[in-house]
C-alpha positions in Angstrom: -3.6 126.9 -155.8 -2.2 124.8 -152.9 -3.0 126.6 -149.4 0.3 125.1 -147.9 2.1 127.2 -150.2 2.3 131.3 -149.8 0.7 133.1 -152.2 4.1 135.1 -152.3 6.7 132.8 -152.8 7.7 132.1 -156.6 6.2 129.3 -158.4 7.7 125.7 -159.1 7.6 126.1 -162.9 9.1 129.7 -162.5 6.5 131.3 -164.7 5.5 135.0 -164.3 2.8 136.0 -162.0 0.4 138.7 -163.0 -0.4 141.7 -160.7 -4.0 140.1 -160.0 -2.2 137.7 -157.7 0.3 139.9 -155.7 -2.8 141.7 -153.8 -2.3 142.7 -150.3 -4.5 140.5 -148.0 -7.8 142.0 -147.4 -7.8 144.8 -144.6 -8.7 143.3 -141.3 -10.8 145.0 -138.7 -8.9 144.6 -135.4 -10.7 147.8 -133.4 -11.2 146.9 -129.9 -9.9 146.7 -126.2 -6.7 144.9 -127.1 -5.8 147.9 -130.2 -6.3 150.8 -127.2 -4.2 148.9 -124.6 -0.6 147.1 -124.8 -0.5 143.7 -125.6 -0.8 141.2 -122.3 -1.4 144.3 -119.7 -5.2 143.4 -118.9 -6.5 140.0 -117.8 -9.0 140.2 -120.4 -7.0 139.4 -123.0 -5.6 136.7 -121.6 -8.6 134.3 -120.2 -10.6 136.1 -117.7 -14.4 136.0 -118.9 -15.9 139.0 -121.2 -18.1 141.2 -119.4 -16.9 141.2 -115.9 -14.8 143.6 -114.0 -10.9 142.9 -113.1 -8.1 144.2 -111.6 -5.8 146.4 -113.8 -2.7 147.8 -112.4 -3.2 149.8 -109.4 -6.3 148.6 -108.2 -8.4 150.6 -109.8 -11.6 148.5 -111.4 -10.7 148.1 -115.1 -14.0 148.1 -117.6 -13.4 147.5 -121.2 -13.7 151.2 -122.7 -16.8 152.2 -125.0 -16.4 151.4 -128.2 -18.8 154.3 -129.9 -22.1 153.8 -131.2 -21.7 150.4 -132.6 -19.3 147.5 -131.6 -16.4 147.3 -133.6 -16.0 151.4 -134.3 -12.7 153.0 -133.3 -12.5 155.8 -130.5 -10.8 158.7 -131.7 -8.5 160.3 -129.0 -7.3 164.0 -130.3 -3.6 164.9 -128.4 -3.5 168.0 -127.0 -1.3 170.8 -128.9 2.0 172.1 -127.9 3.4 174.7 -128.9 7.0 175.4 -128.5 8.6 178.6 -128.4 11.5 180.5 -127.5 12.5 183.2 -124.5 13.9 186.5 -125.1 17.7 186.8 -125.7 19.7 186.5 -122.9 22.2 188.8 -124.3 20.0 191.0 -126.6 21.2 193.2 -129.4 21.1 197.0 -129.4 18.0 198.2 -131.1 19.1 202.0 -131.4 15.5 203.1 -131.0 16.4 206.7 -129.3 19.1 207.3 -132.0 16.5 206.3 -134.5 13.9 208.9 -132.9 16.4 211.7 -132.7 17.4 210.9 -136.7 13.3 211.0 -137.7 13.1 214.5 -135.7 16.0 216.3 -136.4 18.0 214.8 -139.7 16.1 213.1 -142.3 12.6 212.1 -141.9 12.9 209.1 -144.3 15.2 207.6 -143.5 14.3 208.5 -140.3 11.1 206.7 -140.3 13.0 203.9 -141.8 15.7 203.4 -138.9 12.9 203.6 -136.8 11.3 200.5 -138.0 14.1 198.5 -138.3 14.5 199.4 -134.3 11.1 198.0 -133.7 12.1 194.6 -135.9 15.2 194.4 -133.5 13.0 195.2 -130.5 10.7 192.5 -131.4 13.3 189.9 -132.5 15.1 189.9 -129.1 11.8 189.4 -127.3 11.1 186.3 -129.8 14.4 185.1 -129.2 15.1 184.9 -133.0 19.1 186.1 -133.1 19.6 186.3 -136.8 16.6 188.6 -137.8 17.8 190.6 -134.7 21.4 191.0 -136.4 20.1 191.5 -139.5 17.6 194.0 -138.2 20.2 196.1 -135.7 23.0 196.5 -138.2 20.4 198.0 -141.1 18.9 200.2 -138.0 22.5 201.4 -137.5 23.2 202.1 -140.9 20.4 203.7 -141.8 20.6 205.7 -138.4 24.5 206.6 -139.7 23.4 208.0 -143.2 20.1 210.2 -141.7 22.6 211.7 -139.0 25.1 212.0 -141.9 22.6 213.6 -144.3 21.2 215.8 -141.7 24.8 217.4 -141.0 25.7 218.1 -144.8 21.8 219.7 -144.8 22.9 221.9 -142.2 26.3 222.5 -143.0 25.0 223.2 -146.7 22.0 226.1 -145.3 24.5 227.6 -143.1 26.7 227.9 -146.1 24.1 229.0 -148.3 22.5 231.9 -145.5 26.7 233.5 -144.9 26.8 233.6 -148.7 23.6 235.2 -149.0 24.4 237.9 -146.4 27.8 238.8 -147.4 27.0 239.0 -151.0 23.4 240.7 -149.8 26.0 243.5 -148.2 
């Protein structure tokens, strides 16, 4: 094969190449000052002797940096995490927790206990800052609050009935 030519550029005769041929070139081991530091910042890289001390920007003495326990091997620099996250909601949604405690004491336990919950998931979203699971959560809370307080009047209504029956018929 002529070394003027590039391995990947097609053939005079126009024949097929086999895979063998189309291989990458081999990995090359490049680890050192100029991989951990821009191109052409530091004099080293461009003609000062290796070894010695120079300027980099600032002033501040610039030493090639250490390279681990043998020459050639990369340092490995972990980033620091950040986490992003969101504020409360500047205009949060109701989270009907008293109505929801007044329906678990004195309607229907339930679906008291149910409303209740759903108040807490509201609660929790505004403080997250997560508006749809707080929409979600407030108008199920509300609902649920609505049928307990519902069911709890018909209960009542229904045993008040029930007791003026009782005594007039009792009579």
């Amino acid at each position: 094969m002529d070394p003027k030519v590039s391995p990947s550029a097609p053939s005079a005769g126009g024949e097929e190449k086999s895979g063998m041929d189309n291989q990458p070139p081999p990995y090359q081991n490049n680890y050192g000052a100029d991989c951990l530091l821009p191109q052409g910042v530091f004099p080293n890289q461009s003609g000062y002797p290796p070894g010695q001390p120079h300027e980099a920007p600032y002033g501040q003495p610039y030493q090639v940096p250490y390279q681990g326990m043998y020459a050639g091997q990369p340092i490995v620099v972990a980033q620091p995490t950040m986490y992003v996250t969101s504020g409360p909601l500047a205009q949060p949604l109701p989270d009907y927790l008293g109505y929801s405690i007044f329906t678990l004491l004195c309607c229907c336990l339930p679906i008291g206990i149910a409303a209740l919950i759903y108040s807490i998931n509201t609660r929790d979203a505004n403080m997250s800052g997560n508006r749809p699971q707080a929409e979600k959560s407030s108008h199920l809370a509300r609902i649920l609050n609505h049928t307990a307080l519902g069911l709890g009047i018909v209960a009542i209504v229904v045993s008040i009935v029930i007791v003026v029956i009782t005594t007039i018929s009792a009579s």
